[in-house]
C-alpha positions in Angstrom: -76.8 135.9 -49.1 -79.6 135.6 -46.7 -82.9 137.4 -47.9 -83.8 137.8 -44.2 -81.4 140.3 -43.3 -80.2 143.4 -45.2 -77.1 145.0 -43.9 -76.6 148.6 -44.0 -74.3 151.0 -42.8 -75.1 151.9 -38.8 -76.1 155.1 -38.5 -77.2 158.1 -35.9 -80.7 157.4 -35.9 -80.2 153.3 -35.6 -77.2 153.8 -32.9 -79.1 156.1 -30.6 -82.6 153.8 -30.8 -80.0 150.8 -29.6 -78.3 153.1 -26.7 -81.5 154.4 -25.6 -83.5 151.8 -25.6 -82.1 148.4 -26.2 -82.7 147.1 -22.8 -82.0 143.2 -21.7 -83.8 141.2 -18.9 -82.0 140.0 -15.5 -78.1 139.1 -16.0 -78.1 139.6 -20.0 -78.5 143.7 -18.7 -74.6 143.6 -19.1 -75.3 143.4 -23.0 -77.6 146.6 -22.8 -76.9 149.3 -25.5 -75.8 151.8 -23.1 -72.8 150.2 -22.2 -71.0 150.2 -25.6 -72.3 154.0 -26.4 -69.1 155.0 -27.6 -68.1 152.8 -30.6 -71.8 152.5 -31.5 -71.8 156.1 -32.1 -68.3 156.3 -33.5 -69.4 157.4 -37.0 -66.2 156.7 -38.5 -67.0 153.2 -38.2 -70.4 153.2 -39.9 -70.0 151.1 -42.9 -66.8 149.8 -42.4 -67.0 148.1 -38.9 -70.2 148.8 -37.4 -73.3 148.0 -39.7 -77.7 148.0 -38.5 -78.9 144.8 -39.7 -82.4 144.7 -41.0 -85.5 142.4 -42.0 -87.2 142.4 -45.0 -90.0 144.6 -44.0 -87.0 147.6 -43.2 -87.2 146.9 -39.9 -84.2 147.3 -37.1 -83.6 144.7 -35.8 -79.8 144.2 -35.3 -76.2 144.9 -35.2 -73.5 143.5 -36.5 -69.6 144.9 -35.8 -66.7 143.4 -37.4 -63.0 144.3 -35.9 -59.6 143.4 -37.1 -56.3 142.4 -34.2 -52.7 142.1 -35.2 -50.8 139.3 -33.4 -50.0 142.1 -30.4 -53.7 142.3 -30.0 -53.9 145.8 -31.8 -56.7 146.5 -33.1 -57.0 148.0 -36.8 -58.0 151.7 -37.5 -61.2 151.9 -39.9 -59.9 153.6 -41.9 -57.3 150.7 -42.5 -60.0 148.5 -43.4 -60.4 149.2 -47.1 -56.2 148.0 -47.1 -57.2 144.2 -48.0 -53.7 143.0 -47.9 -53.6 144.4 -44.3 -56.6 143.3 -43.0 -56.2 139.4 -44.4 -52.9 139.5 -42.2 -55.5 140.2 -38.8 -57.9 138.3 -36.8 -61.5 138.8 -37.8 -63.6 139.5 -35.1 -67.7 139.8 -35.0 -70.1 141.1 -32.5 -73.7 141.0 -32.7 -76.6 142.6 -30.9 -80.5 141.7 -31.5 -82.9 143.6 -30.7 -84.1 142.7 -27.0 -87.5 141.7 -27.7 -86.5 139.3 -30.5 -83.6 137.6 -28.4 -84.9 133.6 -27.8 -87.0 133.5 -30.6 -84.7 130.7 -32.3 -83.4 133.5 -34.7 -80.2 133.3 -33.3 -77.8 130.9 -35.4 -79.3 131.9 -38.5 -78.7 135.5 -37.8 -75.0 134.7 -36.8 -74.7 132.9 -39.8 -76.0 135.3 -41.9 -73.3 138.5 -40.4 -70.5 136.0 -40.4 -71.0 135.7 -44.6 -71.9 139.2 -44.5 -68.8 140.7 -42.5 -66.2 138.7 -44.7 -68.0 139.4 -48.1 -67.8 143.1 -47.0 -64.2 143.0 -45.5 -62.9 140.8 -48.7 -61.4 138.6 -45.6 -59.4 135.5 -46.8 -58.6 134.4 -43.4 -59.3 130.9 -42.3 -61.6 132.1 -39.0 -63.8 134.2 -37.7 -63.6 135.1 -33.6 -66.2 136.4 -31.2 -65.9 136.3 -27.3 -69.2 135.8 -25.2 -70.4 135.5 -21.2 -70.0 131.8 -20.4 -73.6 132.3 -18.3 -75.2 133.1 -21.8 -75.8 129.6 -22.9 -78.5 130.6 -25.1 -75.7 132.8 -27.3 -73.4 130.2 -27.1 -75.8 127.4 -28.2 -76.8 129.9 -31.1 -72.9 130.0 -31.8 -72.3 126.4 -31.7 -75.1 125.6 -34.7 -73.8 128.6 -36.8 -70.0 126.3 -36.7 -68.5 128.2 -34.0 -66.6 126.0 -31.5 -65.1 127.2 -27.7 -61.1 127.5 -28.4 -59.7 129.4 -25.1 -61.8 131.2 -22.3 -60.6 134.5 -20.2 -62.1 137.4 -17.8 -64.0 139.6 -20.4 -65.1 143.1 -19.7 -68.4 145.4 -20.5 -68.1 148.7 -19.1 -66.9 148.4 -15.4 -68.8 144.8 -15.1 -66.2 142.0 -15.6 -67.1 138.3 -16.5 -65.7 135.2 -17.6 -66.1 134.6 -21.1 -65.2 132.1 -23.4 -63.3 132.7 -27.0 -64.7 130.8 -30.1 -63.9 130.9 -33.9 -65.6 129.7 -36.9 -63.7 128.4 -39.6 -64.4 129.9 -42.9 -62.4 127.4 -45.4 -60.0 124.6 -46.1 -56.5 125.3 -46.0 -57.0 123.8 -49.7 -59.8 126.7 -50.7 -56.9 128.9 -50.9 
């Protein structure tokens, strides 16, 4: 575990600070808060798939999301997630948000790091990766993504709200085929 970050479940107060006022600078404005109001106030996935992430002092200072896709691309009801024999036959998949005015601050990898071990420690996930999608103009994410083991496997046209973008797909690998 990382003593820098505590992970708790999301809640009302933490999503409506992020929705109102998590605001990003020039083209990183597609990640602001606002746009992904709906599951970050979805309450029935606070503390299974959507979790506040925050630093020693009890600060907020991120998010963290963790979803689960069957081979269809369907993704897994919440309240499936506690079913670990179900959920170690999905795809994991991790978002994260940081708090705007901590966003270059070289934070980055370790913080990725850090909800990776968090998300399948959590989920109990056996699986041998862990997925995340991001903008191929954010460099800076990707870079983060790259030194937390992450590596570009397949690229697509991603969508945030009505704003669509080409993003590229990459997975960490968690452990061995031999770790099993």
């Amino acid at each position: 575990m990382n003593p820098n970050y505590c992970f708790v479940p999301m809640t009302q107060e933490y999503a409506t600070e992020m929705v109102h006022t998590w605001k990003y600078a020039g083209e990183y404005a597609i990640y602001d808060s606002d746009k992904e109001a709906d599951h970050l106030l979805d309450s029935e996935g606070w503390g299974r798939g959507i979790f506040a992430v925050l630093n020693p002092a009890g600060d907020f200072i991120g998010e963290v999301s963790v979803e689960f896709y069957d081979a269809q691309e369907n993704c897994t009801e919440y309240t499936e997630y506690g079913n670990e024999a179900l959920i170690n036959q999905r795809e994991l998949w991790i978002g994260f948000g940081l708090r705007p005015d901590l966003v270059g601050g070289g934070h980055g990898s370790e913080f990725v790091a850090a909800a990776v071990e968090f998300a399948v420690r959590q989920c109990r996930y056996h699986g041998d990766y862990a997925h995340l999608g991001v903008a191929q103009f954010n460099q800076r994410a990707i870079k983060a993504y790259q030194k937390a083991g992450f590596e570009i496997y397949d690229q697509t046209t991603g969508a945030i709200g009505a704003e669509t973008f080409e993003c590229f797909y990459m997975r960490k690998k968690l452990r061995e085929a031999s770790e099993e």
